[in-house]
C-alpha positions as CSV (number, residue, x, y, z in Angstrom):
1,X,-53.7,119.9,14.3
2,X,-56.3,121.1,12.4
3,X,-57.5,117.1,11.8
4,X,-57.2,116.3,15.6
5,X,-59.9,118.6,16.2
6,X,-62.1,117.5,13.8
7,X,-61.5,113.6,14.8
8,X,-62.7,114.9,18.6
9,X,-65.5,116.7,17.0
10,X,-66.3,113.6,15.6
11,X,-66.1,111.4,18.6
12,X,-68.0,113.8,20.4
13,X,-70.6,113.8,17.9
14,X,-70.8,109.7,18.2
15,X,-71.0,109.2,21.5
16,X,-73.5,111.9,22.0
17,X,-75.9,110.2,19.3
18,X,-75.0,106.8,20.8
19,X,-75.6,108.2,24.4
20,X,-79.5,109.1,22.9
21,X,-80.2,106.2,20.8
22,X,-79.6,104.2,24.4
23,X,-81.7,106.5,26.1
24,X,-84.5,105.7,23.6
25,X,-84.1,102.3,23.3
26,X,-84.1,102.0,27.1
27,X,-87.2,104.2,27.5
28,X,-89.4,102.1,24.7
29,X,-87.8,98.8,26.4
30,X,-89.3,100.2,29.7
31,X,-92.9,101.0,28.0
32,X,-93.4,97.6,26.6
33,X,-92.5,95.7,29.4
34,X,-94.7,97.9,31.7
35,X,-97.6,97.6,28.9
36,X,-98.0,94.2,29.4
37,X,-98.9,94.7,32.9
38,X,-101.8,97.5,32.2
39,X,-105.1,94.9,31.0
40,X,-105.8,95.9,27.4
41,X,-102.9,98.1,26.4
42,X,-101.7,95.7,24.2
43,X,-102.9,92.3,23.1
44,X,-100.7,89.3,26.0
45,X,-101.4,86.3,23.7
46,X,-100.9,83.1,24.7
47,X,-98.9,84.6,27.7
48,X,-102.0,85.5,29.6
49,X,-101.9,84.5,33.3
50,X,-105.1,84.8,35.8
51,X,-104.3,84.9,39.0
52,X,-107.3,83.7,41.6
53,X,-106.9,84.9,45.2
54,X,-108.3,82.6,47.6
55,X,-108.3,83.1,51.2
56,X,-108.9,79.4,52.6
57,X,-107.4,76.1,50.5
58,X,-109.4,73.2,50.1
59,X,-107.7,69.9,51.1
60,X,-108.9,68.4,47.6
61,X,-109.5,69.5,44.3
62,X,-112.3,66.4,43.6
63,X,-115.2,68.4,44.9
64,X,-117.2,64.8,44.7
65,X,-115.3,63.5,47.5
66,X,-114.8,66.5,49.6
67,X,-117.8,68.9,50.9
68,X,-115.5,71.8,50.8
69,X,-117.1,75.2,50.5
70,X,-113.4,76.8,49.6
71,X,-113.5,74.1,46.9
72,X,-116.8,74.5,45.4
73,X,-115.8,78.6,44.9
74,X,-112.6,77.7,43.5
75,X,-113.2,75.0,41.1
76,X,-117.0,75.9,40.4
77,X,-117.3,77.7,37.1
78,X,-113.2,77.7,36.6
79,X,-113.1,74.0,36.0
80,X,-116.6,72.4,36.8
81,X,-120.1,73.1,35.2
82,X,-123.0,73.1,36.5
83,X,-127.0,72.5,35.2
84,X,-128.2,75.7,36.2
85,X,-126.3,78.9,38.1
86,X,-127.0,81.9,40.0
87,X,-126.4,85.1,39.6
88,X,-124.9,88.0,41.6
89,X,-128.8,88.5,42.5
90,X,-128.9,85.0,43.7
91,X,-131.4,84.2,40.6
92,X,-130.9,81.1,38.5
93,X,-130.0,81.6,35.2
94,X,-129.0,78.8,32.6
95,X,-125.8,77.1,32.9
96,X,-124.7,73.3,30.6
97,X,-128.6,73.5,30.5
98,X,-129.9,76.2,28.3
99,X,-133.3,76.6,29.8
100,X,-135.4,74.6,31.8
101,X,-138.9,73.6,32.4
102,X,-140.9,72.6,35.5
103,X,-143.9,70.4,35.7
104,X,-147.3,71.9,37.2
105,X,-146.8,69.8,39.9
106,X,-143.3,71.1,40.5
107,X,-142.1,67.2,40.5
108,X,-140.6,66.9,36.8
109,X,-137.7,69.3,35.5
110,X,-137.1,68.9,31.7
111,X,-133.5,71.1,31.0
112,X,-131.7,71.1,27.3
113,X,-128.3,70.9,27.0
114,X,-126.1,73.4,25.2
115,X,-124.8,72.2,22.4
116,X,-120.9,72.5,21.3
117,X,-119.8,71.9,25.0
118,X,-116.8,69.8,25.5
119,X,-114.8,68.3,27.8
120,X,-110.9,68.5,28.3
121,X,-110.4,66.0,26.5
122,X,-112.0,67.5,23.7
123,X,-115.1,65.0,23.9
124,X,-118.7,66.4,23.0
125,X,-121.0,66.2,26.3
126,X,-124.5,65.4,25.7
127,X,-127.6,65.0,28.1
128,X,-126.2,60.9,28.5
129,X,-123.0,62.5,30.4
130,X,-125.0,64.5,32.8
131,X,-127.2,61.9,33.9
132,X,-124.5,59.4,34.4
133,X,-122.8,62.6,36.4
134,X,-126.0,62.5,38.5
135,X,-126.1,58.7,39.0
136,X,-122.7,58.4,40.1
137,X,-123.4,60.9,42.9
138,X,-126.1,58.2,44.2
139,X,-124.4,55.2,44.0
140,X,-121.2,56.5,44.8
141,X,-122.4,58.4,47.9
142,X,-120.6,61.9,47.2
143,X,-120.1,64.8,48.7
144,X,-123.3,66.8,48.9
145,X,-125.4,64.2,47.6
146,X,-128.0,64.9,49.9
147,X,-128.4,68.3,48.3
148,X,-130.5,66.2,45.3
149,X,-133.4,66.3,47.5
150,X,-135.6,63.1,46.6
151,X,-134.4,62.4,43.4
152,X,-136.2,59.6,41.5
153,X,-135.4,59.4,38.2
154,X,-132.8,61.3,35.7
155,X,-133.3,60.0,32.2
156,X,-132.1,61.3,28.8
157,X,-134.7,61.1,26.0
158,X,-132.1,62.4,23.7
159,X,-128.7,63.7,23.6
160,X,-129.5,67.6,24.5
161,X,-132.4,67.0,27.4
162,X,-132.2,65.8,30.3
163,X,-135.1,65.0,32.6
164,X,-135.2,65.0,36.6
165,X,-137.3,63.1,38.4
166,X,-138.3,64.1,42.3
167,X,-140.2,61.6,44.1
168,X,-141.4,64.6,46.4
C-alpha cells in the first residue's frame, strides 16, 4: 500500500510539472507570435510585409500610358524615380538628380545624377538613361507629356549630368 501512494504522489507530481511547462511554453509561443506584429520588438527579416492602403485603383500600373493620378501616388517613389521631388512643404528637394542648377535666364537646367543607383535588373543608371527616359516621352506621346513644358533639348555631357533644354 505504502508504494501505491507514493506511485500517485508521483503521478501527481508529473502531471502537475507537465500541466506548467505547457502553460509556459504556450504563453512564450503566444509572445513571439504577437511580437512580430509590434514594429521594432524584434527584428521580421526577410518576412517583412508593407502593406499600402489605397483608396482608388488605377486601371494601369505603366504610368507612361495612363494619366492616372491614383497611379502616379502609388507607383511614384515605391517603384518609379523621379529627377527632382517635393517635400511634405511642397519644396523640391533632390531626387535621381542630386542637385541641380538653373541658368540666369531660367532656360537651361544642369542636374547630376546620383551615383550607385540601379535598376531591377541590377543595371547602373547614368545621366544616358534619363535622357532617353525623357526622349521617349516625346516621341512616344505619353501620358503627361505636356507637363515638359517647351522642352528643347536633354543632352548628357557625361554619365552623372544631365542637361535640359527649354525653348521658353
Amino acid at each position: 500500500m505504502h508504494k501505491s501512494r507514493n506511485e500517485r504522489f508521483r503521478w501527481v507530481v508529473f502531471l502537475v510539472v507537465a500541466a506548467v511547462l505547457s502553460a509556459l511554453v504556450w504563453v512564450c509561443w503566444s509572445v513571439i507570435t504577437r511580437s512580430h506584429s509590434i514594429p521594432g520588438l524584434l527584428d521580421s527579416g526577410p518576412d517583412t510585409k508593407v502593406s499600402v492602403g489605397i483608396t482608388d485603383m488605377p486601371q494601369s500600373l505603366d504610368i507612361r500610358a495612363t494619366a492616372s493620378a491614383s497611379a502616379e501616388r502609388l507607383l511614384l517613389d515605391n517603384v518609379y524615380e523621379t529627377l527632382l521631388t517635393v517635400d511634405q512643404n511642397n519644396q523640391l528637394k533632390p531626387g535621381v538628380a542630386t542637385d541641380w542648377k538653373t541658368s540666369d535666364d531660367g532656360l537651361t537646367y544642369t542636374l547630376p545624377i546620383a551615383s550607385g543607383l540601379t535598376f531591377s535588373n541590377g543595371h547602373t543608371l547614368d545621366a544616358g538613361d534619363v535622357v532617353w527616359s525623357l526622349q521617349q516621352a516625346i516621341t512616344q506621346k505619353y501620358a503627361g507629356v505636356d507637363d515638359l513644358g517647351d522642352l528643347k533639348s536633354a543632352t548628357n555631357p557625361n554619365d552623372s549630368t544631365v542637361v535640359i533644354t527649354l525653348a521658353q
